[in-house]
C-alpha positions as MATLAB code, in Angstrom:
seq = 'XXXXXXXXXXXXXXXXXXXXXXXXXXXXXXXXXXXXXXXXXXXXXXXXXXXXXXXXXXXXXXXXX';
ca = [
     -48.658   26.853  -33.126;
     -48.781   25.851  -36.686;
     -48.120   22.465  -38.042;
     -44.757   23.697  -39.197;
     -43.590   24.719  -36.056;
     -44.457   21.515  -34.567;
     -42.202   19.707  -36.899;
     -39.278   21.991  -36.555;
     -39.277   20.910  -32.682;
     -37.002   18.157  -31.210;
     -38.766   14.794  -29.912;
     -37.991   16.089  -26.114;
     -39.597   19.555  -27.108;
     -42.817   18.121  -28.299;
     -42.980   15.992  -25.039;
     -42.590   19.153  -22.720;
     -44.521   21.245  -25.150;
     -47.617   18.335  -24.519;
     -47.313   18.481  -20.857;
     -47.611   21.902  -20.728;
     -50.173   22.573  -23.095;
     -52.378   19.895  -20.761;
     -51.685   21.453  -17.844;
     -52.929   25.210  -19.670;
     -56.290   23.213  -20.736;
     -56.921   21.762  -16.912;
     -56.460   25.140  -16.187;
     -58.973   26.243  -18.577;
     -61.185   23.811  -17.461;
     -60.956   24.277  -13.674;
     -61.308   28.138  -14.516;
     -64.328   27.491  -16.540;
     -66.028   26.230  -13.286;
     -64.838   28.247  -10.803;
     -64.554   32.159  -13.059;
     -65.726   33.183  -15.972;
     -62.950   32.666  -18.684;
     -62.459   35.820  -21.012;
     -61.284   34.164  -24.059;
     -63.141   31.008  -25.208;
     -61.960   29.950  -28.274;
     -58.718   29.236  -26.429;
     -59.924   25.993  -25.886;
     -59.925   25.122  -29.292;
     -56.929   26.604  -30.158;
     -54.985   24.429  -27.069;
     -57.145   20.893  -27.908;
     -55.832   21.688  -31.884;
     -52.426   22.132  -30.805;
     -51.992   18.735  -28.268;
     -53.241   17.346  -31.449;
     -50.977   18.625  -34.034;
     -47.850   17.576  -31.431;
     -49.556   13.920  -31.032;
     -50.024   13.944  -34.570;
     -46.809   14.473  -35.110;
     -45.257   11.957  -32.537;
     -47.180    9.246  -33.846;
     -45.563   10.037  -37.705;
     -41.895   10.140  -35.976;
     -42.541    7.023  -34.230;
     -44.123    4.925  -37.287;
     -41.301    6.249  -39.580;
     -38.264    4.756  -36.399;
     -40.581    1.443  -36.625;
];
């Protein structure tokens, strides 16, 4: 998700988009210990997106403030 997308999403779209891009790293995680997980560099990819969304929240918030 680029940071483009990310701003072209509603406040309650960034919130759902967190909780379920958390829930796919636990699930990376978890798989990382139990399997072998075929494509690594998904965890960067996910731990860049949360923070492009937080990033984002935060600069929506400050600018309401």
């Amino acid at each position: 998700m680029t940071g483009e997308e990310v701003r072209k999403l509603t406040d309650e779209e960034i919130k759902v988009e967190l909780k379920r891009m958390r829930a796919e790293l636990y699930q990376l995680r978890t798989q990382s210990v139990t399997e072998k997980v075929e494509d690594v560099s998904r965890f960067g990819k996910v731990r860049k997106d949360i923070a492009r969304m937080l990033g984002e929240r935060t600069k929506r918030l400050a600018a309401k403030a």
